[in-house]
C-alpha positions in Angstrom: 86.5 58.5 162.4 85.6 62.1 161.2 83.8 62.7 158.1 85.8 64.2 155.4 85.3 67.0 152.7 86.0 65.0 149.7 87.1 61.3 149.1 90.9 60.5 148.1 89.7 57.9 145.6 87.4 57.9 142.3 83.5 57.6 143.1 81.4 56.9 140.1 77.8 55.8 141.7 74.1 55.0 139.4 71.1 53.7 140.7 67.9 53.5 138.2 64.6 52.0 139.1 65.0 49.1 136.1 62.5 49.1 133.6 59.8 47.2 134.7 59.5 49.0 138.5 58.2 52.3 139.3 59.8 51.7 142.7 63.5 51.7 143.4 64.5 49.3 146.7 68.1 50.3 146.1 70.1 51.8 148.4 73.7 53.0 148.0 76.1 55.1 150.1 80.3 56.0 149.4 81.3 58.2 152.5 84.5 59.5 153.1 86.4 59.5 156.6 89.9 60.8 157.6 91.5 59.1 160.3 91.5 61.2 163.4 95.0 60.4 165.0 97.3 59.5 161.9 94.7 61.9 159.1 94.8 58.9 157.0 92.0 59.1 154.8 89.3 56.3 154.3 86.4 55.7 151.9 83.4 53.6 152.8 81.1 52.2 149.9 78.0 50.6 150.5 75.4 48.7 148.1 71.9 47.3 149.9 68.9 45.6 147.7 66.0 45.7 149.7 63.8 42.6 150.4 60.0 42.5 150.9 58.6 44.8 147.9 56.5 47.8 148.5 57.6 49.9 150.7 59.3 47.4 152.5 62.2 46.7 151.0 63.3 50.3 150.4 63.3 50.9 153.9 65.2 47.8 154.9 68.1 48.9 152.5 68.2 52.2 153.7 68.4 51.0 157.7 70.9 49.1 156.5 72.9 52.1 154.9 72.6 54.1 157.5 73.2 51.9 160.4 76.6 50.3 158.8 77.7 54.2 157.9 76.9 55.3 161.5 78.6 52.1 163.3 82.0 53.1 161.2 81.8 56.9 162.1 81.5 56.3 165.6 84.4 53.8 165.5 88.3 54.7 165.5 89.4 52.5 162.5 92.3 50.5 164.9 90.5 47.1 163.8 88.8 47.6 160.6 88.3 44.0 160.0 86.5 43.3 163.4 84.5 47.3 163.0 83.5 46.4 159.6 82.3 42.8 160.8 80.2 44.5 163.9 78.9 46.8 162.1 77.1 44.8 159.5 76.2 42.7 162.4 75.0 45.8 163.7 72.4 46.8 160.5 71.1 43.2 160.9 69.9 43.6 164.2 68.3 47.1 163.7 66.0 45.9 160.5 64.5 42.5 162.3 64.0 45.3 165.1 61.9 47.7 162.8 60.3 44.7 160.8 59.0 43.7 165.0 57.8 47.2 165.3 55.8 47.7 162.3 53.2 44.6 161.1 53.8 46.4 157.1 57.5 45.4 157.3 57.2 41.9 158.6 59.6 40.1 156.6 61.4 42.9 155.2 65.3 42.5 154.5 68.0 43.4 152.5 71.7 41.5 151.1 74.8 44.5 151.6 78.1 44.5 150.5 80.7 47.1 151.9 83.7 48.1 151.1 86.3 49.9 153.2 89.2 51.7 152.2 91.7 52.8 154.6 94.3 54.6 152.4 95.3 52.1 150.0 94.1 48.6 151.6 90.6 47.1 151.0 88.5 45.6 153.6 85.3 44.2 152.6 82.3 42.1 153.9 78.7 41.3 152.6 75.6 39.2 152.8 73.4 37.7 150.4 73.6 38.0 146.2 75.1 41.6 145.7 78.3 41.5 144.6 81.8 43.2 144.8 84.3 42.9 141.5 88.0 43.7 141.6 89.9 44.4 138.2 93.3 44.3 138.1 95.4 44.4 135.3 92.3 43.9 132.9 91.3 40.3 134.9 88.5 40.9 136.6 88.0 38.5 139.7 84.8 38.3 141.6 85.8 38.5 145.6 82.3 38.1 146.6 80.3 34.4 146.9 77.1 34.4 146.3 74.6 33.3 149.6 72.2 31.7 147.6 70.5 27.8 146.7 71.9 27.9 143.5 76.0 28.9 144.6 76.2 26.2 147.4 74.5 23.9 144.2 76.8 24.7 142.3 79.4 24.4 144.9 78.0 20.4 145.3 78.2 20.6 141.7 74.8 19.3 141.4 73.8 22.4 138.8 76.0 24.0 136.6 76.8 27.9 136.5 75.1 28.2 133.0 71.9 26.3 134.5 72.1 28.4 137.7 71.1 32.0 135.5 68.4 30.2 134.7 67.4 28.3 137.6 64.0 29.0 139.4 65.5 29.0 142.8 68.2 31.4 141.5 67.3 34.0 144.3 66.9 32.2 147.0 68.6 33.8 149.5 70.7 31.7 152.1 71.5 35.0 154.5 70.0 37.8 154.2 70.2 41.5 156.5 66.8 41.4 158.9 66.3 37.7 159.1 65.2 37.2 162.9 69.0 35.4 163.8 71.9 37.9 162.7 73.9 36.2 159.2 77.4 36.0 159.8 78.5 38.7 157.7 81.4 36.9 154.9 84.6 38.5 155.3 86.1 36.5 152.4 88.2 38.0 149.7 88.5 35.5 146.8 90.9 36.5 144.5 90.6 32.7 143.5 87.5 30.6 142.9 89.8 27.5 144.3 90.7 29.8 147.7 89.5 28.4 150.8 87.6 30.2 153.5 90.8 31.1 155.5 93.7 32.1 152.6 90.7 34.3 151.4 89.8 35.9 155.0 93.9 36.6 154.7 93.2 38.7 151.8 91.7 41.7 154.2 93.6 44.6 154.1 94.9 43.7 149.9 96.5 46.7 148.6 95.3 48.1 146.1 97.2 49.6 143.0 97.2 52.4 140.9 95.1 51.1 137.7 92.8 48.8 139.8 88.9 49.4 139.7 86.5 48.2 142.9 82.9 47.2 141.8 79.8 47.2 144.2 76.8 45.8 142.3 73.2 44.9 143.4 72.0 41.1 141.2 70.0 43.9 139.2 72.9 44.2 136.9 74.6 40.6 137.3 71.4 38.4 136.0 71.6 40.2 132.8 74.7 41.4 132.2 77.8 38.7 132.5 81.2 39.1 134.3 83.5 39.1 130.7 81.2 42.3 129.9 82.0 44.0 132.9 85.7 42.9 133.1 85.5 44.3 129.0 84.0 47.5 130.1 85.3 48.4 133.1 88.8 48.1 131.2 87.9 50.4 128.2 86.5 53.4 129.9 86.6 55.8 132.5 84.6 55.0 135.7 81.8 57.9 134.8 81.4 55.9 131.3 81.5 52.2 133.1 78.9 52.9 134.8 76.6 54.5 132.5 77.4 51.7 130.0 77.0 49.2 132.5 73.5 50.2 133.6 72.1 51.3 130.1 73.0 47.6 129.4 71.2 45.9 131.8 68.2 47.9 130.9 68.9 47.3 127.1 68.2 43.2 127.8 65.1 44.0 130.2 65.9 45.9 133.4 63.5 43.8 135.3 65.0 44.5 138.5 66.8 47.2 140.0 70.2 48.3 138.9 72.4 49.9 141.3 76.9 49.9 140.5 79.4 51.9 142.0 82.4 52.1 140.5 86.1 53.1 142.9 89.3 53.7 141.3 92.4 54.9 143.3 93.4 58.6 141.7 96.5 58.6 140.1 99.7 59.6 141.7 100.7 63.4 140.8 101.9 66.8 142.4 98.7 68.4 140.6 96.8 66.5 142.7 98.7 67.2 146.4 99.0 71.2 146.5 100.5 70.9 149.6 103.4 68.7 148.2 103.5 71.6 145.4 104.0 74.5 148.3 106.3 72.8 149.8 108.4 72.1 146.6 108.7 75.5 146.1 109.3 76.4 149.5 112.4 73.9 149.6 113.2 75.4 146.2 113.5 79.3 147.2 115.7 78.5 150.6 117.9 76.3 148.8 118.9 79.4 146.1 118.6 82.1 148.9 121.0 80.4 150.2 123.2 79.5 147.6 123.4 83.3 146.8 123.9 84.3 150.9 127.0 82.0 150.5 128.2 83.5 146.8 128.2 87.0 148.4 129.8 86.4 151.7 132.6 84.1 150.0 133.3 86.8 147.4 133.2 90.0 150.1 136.0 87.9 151.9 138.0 87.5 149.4 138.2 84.0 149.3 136.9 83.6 145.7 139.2 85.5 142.8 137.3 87.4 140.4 137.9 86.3 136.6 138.5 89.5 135.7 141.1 90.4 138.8 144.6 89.8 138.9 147.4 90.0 142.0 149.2 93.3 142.6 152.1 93.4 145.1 151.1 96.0 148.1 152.9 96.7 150.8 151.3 95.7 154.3 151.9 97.7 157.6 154.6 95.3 158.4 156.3 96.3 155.5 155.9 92.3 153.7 154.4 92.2 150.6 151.5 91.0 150.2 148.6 90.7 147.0 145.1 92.2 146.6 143.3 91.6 143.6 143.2 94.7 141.5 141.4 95.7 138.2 143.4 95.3 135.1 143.4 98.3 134.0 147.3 100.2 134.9 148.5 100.8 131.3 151.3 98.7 130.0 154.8 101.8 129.3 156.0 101.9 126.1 159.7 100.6 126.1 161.9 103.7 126.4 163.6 105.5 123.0 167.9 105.1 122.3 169.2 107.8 123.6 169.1 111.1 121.4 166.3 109.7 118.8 163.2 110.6 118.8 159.9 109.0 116.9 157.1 111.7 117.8 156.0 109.2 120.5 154.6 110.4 123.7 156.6 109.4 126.7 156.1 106.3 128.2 153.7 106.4 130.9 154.7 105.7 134.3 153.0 102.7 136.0 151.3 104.0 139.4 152.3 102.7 142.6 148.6 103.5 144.2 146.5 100.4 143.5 143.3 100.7 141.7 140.4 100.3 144.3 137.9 97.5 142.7 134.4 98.6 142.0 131.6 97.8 144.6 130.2 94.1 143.8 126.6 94.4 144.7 124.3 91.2 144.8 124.4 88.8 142.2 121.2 88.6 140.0 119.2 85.2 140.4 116.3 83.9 138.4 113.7 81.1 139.3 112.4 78.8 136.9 
């Protein structure tokens, strides 16, 4: 993959401290890629919230980043699925490395979720409590589960969602990025809360459509703010707005963690937006009446389009035949003759010429563009 200038979807991104931390262990990252065989471009979005506190958890968030962003670059997008899986796989095993290296960042970690955009198709995968959001048509499902005590409790149905906000094991984490064995990275796609692991695991590469909205989220913003809310304002604004409001709402009810969203929105279909579908409009446009006139002026120079204005006079061809050539109408039409002996002051009739009238020179026709 080779990075690209600018991405072909929507990026509104917003990470703040909270209001309770001076130190933020967020990390966040939307890069774009173009294909390098087929140019098709791709957008990769990343959300890590660092485990350990301190300095800790900052840096295993940004390892994470970076290592996830760096194992897609160097990959050639054939297998997204499998290159999205490794390289999550890949950021796990490079923060337990650093937290070996350094006795500080023993125990550090982070939870990541990804998403993966090639063209029009989303790929996503993720570990821990962060979460991913898709709205579509103003329903807003939740394709992420969450890796934690509470969710498979609720799963047993031994605690309720309502008791889980509140629950004291509510972040536990049941994987985690830098844990000394690699988490399986979840490369589910739940449109439904009843899906199973495999329909969901189908549900890689769903394409997206025009009005949908992709949400990456660290658990900053979802213990405090709840999923009708974001469905509500995701729907009534703009990404730029969403995620502002989103943010400034969390921190309204407490901010005690960090809030981190990211907000991607496929741009709108439209020439404006595709100059080089515009220049080649145009182009098509110009040869097509060039050549519409190239045909007017060679069918009329051959004669084998009459002139309105023309009508047939008899000639007389080398052969002696007679044959017509259109001719101006213009030869005077003789006054019938006087009765012999009378006279009415009237000139004399005028004789018709036998000479035809030679047509005047038809130069190119005028044209106009829209």
């Amino acid at each position: 993959m080779r990075r690209a200038a600018s991405p072909h979807m929507t990026v509104a991104a917003l990470s703040h401290a909270g209001g309770k931390r001076t130190n933020n262990e967020d990390r966040y990252s939307v890069t774009p890629f173009l294909h390098k065989a087929t140019r098709t471009p791709s957008l990769l979005a990343i959300v890590a919230d660092g485990i350990g506190g301190h300095v800790a958890g900052e840096v295993a968030s940004q390892l994470t980043v970076d290592a996830i962003v760096r194992a897609i670059a160097a990959g050639d997008g054939h297998d997204p699925v499998t290159q999205l899986r490794s390289a999550v796989v890949e950021a796990a095993h490079a923060v337990a490395a650093a937290a070996q290296q350094t006795p500080e960042h023993h125990g550090m970690g982070s939870t990541v979720v990804a998403v993966w955009i090639l063209g029009d198709r989303l790929h996503t995968a993720y570990v821990g409590d962060s979460r991913i959001y898709l709205l579509r048509e103003r329903e807003l499902h939740q394709l992420t589960t969450d890796h934690t005590w509470v969710q498979e409790a609720i799963e047993h149905e031994i605690i309720s969602p309502d008791e889980a906000r509140s629950h004291p094991h509510a972040h536990v984490l049941r994987r985690a990025i830098g844990s000394p064995q690699a988490p399986e990275p979840d490369m589910r796609i739940r449109l439904s809360s009843a899906a199973g692991v495999l329909p969901s695991e189908a549900n890689q590469g769903l394409r997206l459509q025009p009005s949908d909205r992709i949400l990456l989220c660290s658990d900053g913003l979802t213990d405090l703010v709840q999923n009708r809310e974001i469905q509500e304002l995701l729907a009534q604004h703009s990404p730029d707005q969403a995620v502002r409001k989103l943010v400034d709402l969390a921190l309204a009810r407490g901010g005690h963690d960090n809030v981190t969203v990211v907000v991607l929105a496929p741009r709108r279909p439209g020439l404006l937006r595709s100059p080089w579908i515009v220049l080649a409009g145009l182009g098509f446009g110009l040869l097509t009446v060039a050549a519409i006139v190239t045909a007017l002026v060679i069918t009329l120079r051959m004669g084998l389009w009459s002139l309105p204005w023309a009508v047939p006079t008899p000639t007389t061809s080398a052969a002696g035949s007679e044959t017509f050539s259109p001719q101006l109408a213009l030869t005077p039409t003789p006054f019938p003759p006087l009765a012999s002996g009378t006279s009415a002051g009237l000139p004399l009739a005028a004789t018709p010429t036998s000479t035809p009238i030679p047509l005047a020179t038809i130069g190119p026709l005028p044209t106009t563009f829209p």
